[in-house]
N, C-alpha and C positions, 0 to 999 in steps of 0.2 A: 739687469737680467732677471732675476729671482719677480721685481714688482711686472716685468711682461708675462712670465711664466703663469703667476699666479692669473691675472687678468685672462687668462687662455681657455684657465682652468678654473676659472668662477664662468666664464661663458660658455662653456660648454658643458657644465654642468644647468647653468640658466633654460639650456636649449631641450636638455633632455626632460625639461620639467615640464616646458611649454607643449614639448612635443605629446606629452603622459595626458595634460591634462584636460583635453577634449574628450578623448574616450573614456573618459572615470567620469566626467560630467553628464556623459552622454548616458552612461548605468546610472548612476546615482548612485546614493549610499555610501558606504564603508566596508570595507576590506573585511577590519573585523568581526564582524557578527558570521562570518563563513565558520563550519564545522573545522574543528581543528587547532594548532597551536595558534594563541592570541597572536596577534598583528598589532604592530605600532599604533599608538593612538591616532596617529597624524594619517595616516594611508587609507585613502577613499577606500570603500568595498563595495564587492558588486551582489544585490538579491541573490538571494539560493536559485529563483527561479532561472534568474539572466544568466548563472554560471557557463554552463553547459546541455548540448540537449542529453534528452534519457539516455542515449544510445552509450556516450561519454560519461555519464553520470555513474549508470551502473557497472560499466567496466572498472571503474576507479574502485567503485563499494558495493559490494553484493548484499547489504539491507536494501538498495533503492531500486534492485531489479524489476522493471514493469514488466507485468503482465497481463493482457485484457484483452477484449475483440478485435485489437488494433496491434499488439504486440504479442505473438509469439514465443516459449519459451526456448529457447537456443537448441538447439539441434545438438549439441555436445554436452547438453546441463546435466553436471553431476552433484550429490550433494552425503553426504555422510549423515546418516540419522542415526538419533537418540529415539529411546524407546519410552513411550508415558505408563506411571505404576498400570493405565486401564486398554495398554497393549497397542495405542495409537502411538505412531511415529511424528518427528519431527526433526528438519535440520538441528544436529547438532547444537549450535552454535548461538542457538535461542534458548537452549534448553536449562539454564540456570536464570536468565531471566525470566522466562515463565514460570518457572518454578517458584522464585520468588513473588511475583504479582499473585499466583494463586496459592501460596501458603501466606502472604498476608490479605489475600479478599478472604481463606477462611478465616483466620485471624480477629476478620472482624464481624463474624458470626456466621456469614453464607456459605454456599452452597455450589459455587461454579462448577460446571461437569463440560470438558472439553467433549465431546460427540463426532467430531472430523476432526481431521489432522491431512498429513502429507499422503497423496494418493499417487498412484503409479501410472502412468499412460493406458495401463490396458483396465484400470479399475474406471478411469474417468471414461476410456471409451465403454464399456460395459454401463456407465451410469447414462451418458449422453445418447448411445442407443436404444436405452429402454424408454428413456424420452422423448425420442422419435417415432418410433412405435406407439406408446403411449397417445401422443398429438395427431399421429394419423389418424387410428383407431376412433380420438373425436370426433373426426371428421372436415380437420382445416384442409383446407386448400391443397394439394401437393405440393404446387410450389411454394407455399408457403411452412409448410410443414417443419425444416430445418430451422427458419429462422424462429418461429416461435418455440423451438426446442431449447434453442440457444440461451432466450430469455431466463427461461429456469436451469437449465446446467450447460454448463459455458462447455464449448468444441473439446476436444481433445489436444494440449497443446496451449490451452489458453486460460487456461485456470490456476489459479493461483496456489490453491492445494498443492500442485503440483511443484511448486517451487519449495514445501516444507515450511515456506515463510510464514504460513497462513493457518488458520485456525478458526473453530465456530466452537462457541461457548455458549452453556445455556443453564438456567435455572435448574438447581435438581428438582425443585417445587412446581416448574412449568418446562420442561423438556418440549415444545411447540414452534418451530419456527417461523413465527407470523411476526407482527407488530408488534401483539401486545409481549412480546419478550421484552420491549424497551423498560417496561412497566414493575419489572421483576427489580430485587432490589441488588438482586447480585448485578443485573447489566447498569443498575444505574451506579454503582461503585465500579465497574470496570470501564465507563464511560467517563468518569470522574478522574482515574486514576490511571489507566490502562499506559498513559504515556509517559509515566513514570519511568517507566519497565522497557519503554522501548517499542509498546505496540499502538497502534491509530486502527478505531473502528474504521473499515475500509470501503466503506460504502454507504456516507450519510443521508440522510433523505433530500440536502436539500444540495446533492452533487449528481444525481441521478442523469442527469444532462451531458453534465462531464467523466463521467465514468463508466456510463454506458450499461450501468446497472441497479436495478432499484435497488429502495432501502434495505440493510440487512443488520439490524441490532444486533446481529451475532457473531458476525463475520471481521475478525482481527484480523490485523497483519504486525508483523514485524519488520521495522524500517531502524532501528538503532535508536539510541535514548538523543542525542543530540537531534538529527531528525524530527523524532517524536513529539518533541518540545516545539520545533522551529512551527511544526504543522499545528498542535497546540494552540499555540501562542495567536495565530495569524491564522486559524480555521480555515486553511486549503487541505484541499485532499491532494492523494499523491500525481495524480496527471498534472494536478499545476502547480506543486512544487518542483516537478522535472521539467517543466517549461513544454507539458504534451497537451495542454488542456483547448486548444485550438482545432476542435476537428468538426469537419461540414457538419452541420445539423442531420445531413439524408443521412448520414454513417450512423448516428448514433441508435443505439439499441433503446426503444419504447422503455420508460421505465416499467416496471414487473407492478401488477397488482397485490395485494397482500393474499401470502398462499395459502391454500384452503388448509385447514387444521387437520394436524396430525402429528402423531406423535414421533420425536425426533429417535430414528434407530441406526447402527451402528452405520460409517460411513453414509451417512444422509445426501443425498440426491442434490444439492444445491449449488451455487455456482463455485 
């Protein structure tokens, strides 16, 4: 009796192995390398990007919330902010990691001056309308007017400001948000280092395709230090570490030219 039992009970644990192990083959990878408590060495795991799509991703962890010309900030997003010594806001909840990242960049001699922080629906609309106005004024096209508004300051509802997550950093030596801020030495230690802390420059030059927005050396986000690392490590940007990076070519937004100079003043006009 006991040597049939056991036979039953080796088979049908056999069955549940076989059944497991086309879909883990079919991901590939290992279990463990997922953010989180270690996983058995033995247990296949699946990409960050294969986990889940954004929609699931971000409900799980409010660091991975997207936001862009394709995502929307939730209609009920509430967020608790922390106030910086130079009166700009930010979620809570970054506010001791950033604090850290920029008392050790001065630390090590610079000079980083946060300039934007967390904006409120009616500041992004006030920005994105004078934008519009602005582009008319040009003289583009009417119908076109909106969308090349959008290029330089993202809709109302679509910016990532808005989420508190986000932030633009810049040289106290060169306060300008063009290109050559890459060239400052504060952004080249906050580009070296920034994922330390938890934050990914959010918009690299050579993702402008997949994010729908040109280069912006200045422009962090906060995404959590495990995160931070995995994008690090594997130079994805955040659409395709959520598995969003898939979107028609006609959708995407032109990348931005580098913007005419000028100097960076309170809440700056950017995306």
């Amino acid at each position: 009796m006991n040597i049939r039992t056991n036979l039953i009970r080796t088979g049908a644990a056999l069955a549940a192995v076989l059944a497991l192990a086309p879909s883990a083959l079919a991901l590939g990878g290992r279990v463990g390398d997922i953010a989180g408590p270690a996983a058995p060495a033995a247990v296949w795991r699946i990409p960050a990007a294969s986990l889940t799509t954004a929609a699931q991703q971000t409900e799980a962890d409010w660091r991975l919330l997207l936001v862009n010309p394709w995502n929307a900030l939730p209609e009920d997003y509430e967020v608790e902010l922390a106030t910086l010594a130079n009166g700009l806001q930010v979620d809570a909840r970054i506010y001791d990691d950033l604090n850290d990242m920029l008392t050790d960049c001065r630390a090590a001699g610079l000079e980083p001056i946060v300039c934007s922080a967390y904006r409120t629906q009616a500041t992004q609309t006030r920005l994105y309308n004078n934008k519009v106005a602005r582009v008319r004024a040009s003289g583009v096209p009417e119908d076109q007017v909106e969308a090349e508004a959008a290029r330089w300051v993202a809709k109302p509802g679509t910016s990532e400001h808005q989420t508190g997550l986000a932030l633009d950093i810049v040289a106290a030596s060169y306060q300008i948000l063009d290109e050559k801020q890459e060239d400052t030495a504060e952004q080249q230690w906050l580009m070296e280092n920034s994922w330390k802390y938890g934050f990914i420059l959010r918009y690299p030059s050579e993702k402008s395709d997949v994010t729908g927005i040109g280069y912006e050396p200045w422009h962090y986000r906060y995404v959590g230090k495990a995160a931070a690392a995995e994008l690090h490590r594997t130079g994805l940007c955040l659409e395709e570490y959520l598995g969003e990076a898939a979107l028609p070519a006609a959708e995407l937004t032109p990348a931005q030219p580098v913007r005419p100079l000028e100097t960076v003043p309170p809440e700056t006009a950017d995306i």
